[in-house]
C-alpha positions as CSV (number, residue, x, y, z in Angstrom):
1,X,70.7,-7.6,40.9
2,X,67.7,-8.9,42.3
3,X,66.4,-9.8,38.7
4,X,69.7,-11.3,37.9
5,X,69.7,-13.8,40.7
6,X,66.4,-15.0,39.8
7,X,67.7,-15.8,36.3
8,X,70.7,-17.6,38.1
9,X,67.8,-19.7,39.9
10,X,66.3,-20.6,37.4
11,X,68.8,-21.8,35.2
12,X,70.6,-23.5,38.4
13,X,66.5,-25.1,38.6
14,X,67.1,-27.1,34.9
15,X,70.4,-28.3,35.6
16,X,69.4,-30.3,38.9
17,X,67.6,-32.8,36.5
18,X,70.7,-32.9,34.2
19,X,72.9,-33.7,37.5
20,X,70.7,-36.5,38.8
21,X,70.6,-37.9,35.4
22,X,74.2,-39.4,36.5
23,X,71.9,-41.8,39.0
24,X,70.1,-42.8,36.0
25,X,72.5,-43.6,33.8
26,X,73.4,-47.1,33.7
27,X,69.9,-48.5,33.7
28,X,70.0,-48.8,30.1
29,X,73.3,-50.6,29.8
30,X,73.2,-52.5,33.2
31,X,69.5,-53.3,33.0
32,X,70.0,-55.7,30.3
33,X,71.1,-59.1,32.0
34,X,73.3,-60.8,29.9
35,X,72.4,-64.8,30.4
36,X,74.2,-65.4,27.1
37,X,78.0,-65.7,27.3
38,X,78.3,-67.9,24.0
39,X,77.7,-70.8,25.2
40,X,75.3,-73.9,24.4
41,X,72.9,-72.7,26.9
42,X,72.5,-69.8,24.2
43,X,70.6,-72.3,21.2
44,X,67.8,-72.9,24.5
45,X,67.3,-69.0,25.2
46,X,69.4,-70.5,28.1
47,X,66.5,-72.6,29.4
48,X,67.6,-75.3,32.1
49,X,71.1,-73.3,32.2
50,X,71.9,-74.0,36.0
51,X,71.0,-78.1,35.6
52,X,72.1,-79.0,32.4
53,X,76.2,-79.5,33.4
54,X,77.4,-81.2,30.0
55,X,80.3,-79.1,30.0
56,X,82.9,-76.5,31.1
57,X,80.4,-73.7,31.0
58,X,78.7,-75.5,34.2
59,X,81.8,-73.6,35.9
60,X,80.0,-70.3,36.0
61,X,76.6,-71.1,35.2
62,X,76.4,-73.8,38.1
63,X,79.0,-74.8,39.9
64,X,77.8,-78.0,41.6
65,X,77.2,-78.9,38.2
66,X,80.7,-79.6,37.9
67,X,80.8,-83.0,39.1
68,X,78.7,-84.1,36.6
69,X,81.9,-84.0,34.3
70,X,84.4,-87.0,34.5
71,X,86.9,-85.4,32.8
72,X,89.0,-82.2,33.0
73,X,87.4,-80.1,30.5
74,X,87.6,-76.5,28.7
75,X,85.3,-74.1,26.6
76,X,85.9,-71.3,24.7
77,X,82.6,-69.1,23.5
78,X,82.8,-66.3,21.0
79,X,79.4,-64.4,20.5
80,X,78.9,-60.9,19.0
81,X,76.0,-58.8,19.3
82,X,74.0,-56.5,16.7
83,X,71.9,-54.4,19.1
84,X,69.2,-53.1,16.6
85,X,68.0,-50.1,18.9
86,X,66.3,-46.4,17.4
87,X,64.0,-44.1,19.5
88,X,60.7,-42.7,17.4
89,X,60.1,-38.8,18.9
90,X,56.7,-37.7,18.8
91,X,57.3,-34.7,20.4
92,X,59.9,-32.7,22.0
93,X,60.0,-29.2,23.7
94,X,63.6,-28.6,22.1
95,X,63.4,-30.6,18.8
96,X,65.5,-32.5,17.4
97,X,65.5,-35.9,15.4
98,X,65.3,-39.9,16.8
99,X,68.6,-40.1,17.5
100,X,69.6,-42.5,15.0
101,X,71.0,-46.4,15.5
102,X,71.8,-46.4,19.3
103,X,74.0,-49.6,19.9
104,X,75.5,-51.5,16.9
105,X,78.1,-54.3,16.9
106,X,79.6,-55.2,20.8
107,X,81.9,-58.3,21.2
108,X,81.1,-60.8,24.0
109,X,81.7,-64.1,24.9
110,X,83.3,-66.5,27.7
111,X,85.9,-68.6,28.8
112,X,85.5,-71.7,31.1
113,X,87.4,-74.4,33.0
114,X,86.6,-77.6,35.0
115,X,89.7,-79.3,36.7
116,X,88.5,-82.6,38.2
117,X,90.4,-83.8,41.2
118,X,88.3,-86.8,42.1
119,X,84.9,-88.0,40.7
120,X,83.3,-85.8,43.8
121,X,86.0,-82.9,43.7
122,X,86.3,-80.7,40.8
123,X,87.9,-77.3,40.6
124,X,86.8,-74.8,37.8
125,X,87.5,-70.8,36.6
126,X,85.7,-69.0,34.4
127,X,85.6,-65.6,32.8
128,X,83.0,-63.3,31.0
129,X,80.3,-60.5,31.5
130,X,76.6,-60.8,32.3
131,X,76.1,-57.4,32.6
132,X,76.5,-54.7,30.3
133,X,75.9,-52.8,26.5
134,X,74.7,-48.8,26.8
135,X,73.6,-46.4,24.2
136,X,75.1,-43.6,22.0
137,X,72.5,-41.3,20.1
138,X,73.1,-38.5,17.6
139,X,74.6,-35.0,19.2
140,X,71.2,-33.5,17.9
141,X,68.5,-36.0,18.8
142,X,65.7,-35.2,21.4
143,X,66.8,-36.6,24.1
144,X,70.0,-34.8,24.0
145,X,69.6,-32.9,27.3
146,X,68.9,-36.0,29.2
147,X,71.4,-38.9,28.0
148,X,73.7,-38.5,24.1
149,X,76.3,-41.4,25.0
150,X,75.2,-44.3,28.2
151,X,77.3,-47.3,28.5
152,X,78.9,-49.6,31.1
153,X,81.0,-52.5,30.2
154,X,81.8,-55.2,32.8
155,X,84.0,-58.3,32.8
156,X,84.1,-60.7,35.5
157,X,86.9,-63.7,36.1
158,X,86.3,-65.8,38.9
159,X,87.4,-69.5,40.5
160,X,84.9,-72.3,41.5
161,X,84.7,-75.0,43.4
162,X,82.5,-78.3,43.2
163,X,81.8,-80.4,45.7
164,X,79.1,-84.3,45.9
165,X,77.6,-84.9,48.6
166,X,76.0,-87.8,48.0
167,X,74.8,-90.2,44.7
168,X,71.8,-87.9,44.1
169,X,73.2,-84.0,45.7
170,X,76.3,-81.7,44.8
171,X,76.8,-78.1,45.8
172,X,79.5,-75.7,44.6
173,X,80.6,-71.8,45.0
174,X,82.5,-69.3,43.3
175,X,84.4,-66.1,44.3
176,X,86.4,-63.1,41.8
177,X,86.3,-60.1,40.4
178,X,84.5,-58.2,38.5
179,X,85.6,-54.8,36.3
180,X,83.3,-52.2,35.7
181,X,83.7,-48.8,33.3
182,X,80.9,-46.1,33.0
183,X,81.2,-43.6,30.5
184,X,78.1,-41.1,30.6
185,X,77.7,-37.8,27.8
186,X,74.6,-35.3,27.9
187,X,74.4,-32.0,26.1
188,X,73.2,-28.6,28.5
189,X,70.6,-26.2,27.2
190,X,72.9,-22.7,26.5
191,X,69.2,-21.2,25.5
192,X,69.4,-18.5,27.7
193,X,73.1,-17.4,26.5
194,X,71.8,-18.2,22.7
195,X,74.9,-20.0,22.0
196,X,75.4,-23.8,20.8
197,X,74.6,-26.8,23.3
198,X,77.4,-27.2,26.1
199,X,78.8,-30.8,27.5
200,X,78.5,-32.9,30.0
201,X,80.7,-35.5,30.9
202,X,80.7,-38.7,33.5
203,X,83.5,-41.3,33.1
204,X,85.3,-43.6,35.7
205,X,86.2,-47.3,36.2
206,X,86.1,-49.9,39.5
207,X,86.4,-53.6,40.6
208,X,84.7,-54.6,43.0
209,X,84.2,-59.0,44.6
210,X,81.5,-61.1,42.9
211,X,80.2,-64.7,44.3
212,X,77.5,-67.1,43.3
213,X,76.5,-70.3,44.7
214,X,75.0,-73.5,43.6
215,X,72.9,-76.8,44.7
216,X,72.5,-79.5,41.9
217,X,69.9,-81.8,42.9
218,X,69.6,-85.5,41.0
219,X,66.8,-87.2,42.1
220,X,66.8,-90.5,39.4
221,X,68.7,-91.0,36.4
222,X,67.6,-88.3,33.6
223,X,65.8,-85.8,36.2
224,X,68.2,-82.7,37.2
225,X,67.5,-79.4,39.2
226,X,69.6,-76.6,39.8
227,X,69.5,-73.5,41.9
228,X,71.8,-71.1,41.9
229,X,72.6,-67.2,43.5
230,X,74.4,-64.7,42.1
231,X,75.1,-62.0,44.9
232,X,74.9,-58.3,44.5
233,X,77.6,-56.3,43.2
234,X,78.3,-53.0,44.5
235,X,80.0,-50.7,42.0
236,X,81.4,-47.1,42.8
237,X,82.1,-44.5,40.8
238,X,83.5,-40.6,40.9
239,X,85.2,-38.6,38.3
240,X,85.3,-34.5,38.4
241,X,82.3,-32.6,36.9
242,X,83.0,-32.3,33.7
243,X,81.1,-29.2,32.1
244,X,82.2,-27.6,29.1
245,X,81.3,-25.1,26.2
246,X,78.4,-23.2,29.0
247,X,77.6,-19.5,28.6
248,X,78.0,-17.1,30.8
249,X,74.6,-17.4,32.8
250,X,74.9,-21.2,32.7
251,X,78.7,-20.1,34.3
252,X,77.1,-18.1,37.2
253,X,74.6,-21.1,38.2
254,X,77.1,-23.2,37.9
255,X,79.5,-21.5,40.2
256,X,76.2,-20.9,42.4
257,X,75.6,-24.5,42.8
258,X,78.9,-25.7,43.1
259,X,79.3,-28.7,40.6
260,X,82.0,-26.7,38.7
261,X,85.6,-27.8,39.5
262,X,83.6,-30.4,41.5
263,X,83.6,-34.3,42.0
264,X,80.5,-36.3,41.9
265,X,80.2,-39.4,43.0
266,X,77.8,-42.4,42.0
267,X,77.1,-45.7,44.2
268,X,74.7,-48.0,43.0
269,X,74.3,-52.2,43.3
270,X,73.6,-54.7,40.2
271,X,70.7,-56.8,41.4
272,X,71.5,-60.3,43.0
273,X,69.5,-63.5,41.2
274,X,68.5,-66.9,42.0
275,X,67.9,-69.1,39.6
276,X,66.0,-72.4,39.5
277,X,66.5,-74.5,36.6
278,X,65.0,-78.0,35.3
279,X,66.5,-80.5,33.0
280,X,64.7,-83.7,32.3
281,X,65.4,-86.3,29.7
282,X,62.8,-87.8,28.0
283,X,64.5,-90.4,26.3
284,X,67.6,-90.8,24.5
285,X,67.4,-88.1,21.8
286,X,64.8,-86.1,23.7
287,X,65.2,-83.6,26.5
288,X,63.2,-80.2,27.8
289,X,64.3,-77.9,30.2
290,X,63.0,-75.1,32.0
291,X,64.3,-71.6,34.2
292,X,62.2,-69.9,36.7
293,X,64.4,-66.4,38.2
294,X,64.2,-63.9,39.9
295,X,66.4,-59.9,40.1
296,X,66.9,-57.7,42.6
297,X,66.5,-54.7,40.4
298,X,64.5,-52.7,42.8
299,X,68.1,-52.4,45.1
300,X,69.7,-51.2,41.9
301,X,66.8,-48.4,41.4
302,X,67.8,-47.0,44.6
303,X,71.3,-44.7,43.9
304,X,73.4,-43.2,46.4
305,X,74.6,-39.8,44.7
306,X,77.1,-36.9,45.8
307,X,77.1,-33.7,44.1
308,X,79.2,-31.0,44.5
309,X,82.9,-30.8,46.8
310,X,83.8,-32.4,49.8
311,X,80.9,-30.4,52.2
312,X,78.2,-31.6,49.7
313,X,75.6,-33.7,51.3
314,X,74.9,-37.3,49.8
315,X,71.3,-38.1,48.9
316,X,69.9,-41.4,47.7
317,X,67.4,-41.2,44.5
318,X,64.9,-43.9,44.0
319,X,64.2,-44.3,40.3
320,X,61.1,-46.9,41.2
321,X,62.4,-50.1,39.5
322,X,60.7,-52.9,40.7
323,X,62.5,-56.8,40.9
324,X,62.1,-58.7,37.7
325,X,60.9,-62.4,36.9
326,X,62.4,-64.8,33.7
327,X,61.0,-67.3,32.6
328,X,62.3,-69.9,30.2
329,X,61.4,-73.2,28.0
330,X,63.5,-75.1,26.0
331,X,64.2,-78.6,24.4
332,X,67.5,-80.1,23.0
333,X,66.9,-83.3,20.2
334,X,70.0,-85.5,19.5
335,X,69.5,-86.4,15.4
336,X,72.2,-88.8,15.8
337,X,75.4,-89.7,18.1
338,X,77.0,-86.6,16.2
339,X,74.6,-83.8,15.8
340,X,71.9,-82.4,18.0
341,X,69.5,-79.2,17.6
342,X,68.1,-77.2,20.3
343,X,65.6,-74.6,20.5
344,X,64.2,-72.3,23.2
345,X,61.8,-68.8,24.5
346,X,62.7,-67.1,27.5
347,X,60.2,-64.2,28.9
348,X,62.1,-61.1,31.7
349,X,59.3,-58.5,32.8
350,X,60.1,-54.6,32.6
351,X,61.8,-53.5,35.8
352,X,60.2,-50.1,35.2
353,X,56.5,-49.0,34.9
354,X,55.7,-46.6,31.8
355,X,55.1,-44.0,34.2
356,X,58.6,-43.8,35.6
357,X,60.4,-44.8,32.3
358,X,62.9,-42.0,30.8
359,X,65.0,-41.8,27.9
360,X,67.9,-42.0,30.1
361,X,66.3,-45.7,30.8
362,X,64.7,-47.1,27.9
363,X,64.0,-50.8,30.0
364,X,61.0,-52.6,28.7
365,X,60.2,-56.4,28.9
366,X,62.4,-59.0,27.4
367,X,61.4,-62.1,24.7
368,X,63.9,-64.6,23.3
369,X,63.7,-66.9,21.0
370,X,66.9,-69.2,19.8
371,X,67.9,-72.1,18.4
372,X,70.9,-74.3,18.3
373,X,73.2,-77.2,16.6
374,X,76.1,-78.9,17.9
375,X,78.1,-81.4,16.5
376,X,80.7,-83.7,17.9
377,X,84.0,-83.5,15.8
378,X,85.9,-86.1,17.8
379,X,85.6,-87.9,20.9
380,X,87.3,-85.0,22.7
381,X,85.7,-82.1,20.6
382,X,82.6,-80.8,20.5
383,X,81.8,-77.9,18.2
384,X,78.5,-75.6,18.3
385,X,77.1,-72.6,17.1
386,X,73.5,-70.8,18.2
387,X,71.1,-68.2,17.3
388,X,69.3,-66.0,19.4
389,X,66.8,-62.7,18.8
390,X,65.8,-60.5,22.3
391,X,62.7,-58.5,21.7
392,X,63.3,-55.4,24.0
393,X,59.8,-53.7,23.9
394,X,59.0,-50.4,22.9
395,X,59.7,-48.6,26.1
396,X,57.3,-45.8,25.9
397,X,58.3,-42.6,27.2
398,X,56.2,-39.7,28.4
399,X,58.7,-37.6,30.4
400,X,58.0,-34.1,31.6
401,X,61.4,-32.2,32.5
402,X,62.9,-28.9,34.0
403,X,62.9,-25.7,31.9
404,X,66.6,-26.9,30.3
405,X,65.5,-30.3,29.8
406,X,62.0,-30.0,28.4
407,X,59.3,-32.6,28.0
408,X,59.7,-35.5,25.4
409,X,57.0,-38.0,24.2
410,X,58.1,-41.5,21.9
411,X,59.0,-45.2,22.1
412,X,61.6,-47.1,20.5
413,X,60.6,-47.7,16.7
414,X,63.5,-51.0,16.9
415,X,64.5,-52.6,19.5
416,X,66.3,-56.0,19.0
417,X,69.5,-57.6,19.9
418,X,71.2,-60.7,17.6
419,X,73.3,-63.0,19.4
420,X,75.4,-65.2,17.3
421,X,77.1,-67.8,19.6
422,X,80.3,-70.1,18.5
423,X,81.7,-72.5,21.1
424,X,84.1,-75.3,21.5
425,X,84.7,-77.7,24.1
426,X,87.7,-79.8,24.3
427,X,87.3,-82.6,27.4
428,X,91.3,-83.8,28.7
């Protein structure tokens, strides 16, 4: 008996790290802040996005910006993604192969609306995601005992408001909602019962308020500044441990622990961000712009987490992100009064060190590079389309794990993400 118990500990030991995996596992998906939302800010790497306020997309983006516009206008922004993403295994303690292409093709894009009232009063709605994407590996890759399937899609809708002050300040603020689903899948190690891998599974949806607000600042003719703040968003989610295809030992520990027949429940916080973006104007074809930022992703590292049924204690896990910087430049050149090019880098640091980095968060720094063309079909119509690569980094791993888990050493052998951006903006 004695000898059995300690088996039953031991297994029990190796599943804690597969359970706390659930506070891990929408770094991946929600780590990767989505500026673009296929608009024109997309052709500058979306430098000078909170000051430049040329169209409807100003409604999310900034919006004080708003009153920039004279007209009622609207803008409609269809961008897919390729996510080019494969993990490179050097070693495992359980084998297994890279895991294959981990993202693909995701739709994305956005919807905007500026209402004017009044050359100072304008009214705006908007609707989107900046937040979201995941990952779903091979059943038998390496990392299978830590994350197979990690994703979390979001979409937000939201009204605005803008509002100047004067000849040379505005300010504006936004309230909604935003729509959250995680899905989570991991295989558990049946080594001990020598039968085939059991499963995991973490699933749940929630809405929760968003706000943002804005100051557009307009110091001479051709000179703009905007600062915006998104505020955090607090997500909750639950769903009933689900744990199938275990042995009979894995059973017992189970049982022991108490996360069969179970709910768990996951709280965690996307990171707030201010913004401070540039837009000067050169001349008349000419202009540069510039974004300076800032994410609160060191709020997001720390998880609240309940395991186990209603008498289980909550605990909060601290996965040591730190709070990330972006940085962007960009210029836009007008060719003639129809057609314009823009082109644009943007630079986010890693919101992990390599020494806390898992597989179940592959989060590495971010480089974009984009460019851009519009083209005015009519007086009311303006049509666009833009380019955009993110380098994601290699995201080396060195993870040492429980006695179910293992140890697993790599990086990511590809990791890039396309943006193709088409817009229109119709002005009323």
């Amino acid at each position: 008996m004695m000898r059995f118990h300690g088996v039953i500990r031991y297994i029990a030991h190796g599943l804690i790290p597969l359970a706390l995996i659930l506070t891990m596992t929408t770094a991946r998906a929600a780590g990767l802040w989505l500026y673009e939302q296929g608009t024109p800010d997309v052709g500058t790497a979306t430098a000078g996005m909170a000051a430049r306020a040329d169209d409807a997309a100003t409604a999310f983006a900034n919006p004080a910006g708003m009153t920039r516009l004279k007209k009622s206008q609207a803008m409609v922004g269809i961008q897919p993604i390729y996510g080019d993403m494969k993990f490179d295994t050097d070693s495992s303690t359980f084998g297994g192969g890279d895991g294959g292409s981990a993202v693909g093709w995701v739709p994305s894009g956005g919807l905007f609306y500026v209402h004017s009232l009044s050359n100072d009063l304008k009214l705006g709605a908007s609707a989107g995601s900046y937040l979201g994407l995941g990952v779903n590996f091979n059943d038998d890759w390496a990392g299978r005992y830590n994350v197979i399937k990690n994703e979390l899609i979001t979409a937000f809708a939201q009204g605005s408001v803008g509002y100047r002050v004067n000849d040379w300040l505005s300010v504006g603020a936004g309230a909604g909602l935003m729509y959250g689903k995680l899905e989570y899948k991991a295989a558990i190690n049946n080594a001990l019962d020598a039968l085939p891998d059991g499963r995991l599974k973490f699933e749940d949806s929630d809405t929760t308020g968003i706000y943002n607000v804005g100051l557009l600042i307009e110091p001479r003719a051709g000179t703009r500044m905007g600062l915006t703040y998104i505020t955090k968003v607090d997500l909750k989610f639950k769903d009933d441990n689900k744990i199938n295809g275990t042995g009979p030992l894995l059973n017992a520990a189970l049982g022991l622990s108490g996360l069969r027949g179970s709910t768990s429940k996951l709280d965690f916080t996307l990171p707030k961000q201010l913004m401070l973006s540039v837009h000067q104007e050169l001349n008349d074809e000419l202009s540069i712009m510039a974004n300076l930022g800032w994410q609160n992703w060191s709020e997001f590292g720390e998880v609240g987490l309940s395991l186990g049924g209603p008498d289980a204690k909550s605990l909060e896990v601290d996965a040591n992100f730190s709070d990330t910087w972006h940085l962007a430049l960009g210029a836009r050149y007008r060719l003639n009064p129809l057609w314009s090019v823009s082109a644009g880098v943007a630079y986010d640091s890693s919101p992990v060190s390599n020494s806390d980095r898992s597989v179940a968060m592959l989060l590495d720094r971010q480089y974009r590079y984009a460019v851009g063309l519009q083209y005015e079909l009519r007086r009311n119509l303006t049509l666009g389309a833009a380019y955009e690569y993110m380098d994601a980094g290699d995201a080396p791993v060195n993870q040492t794990g429980g006695p179910l888990t293992g140890d697993i050493k790599g990086d990511l052998d590809r990791s890039g993400f396309h943006f193709l951006a088409l817009h229109a903006n119709w002005k009323f």
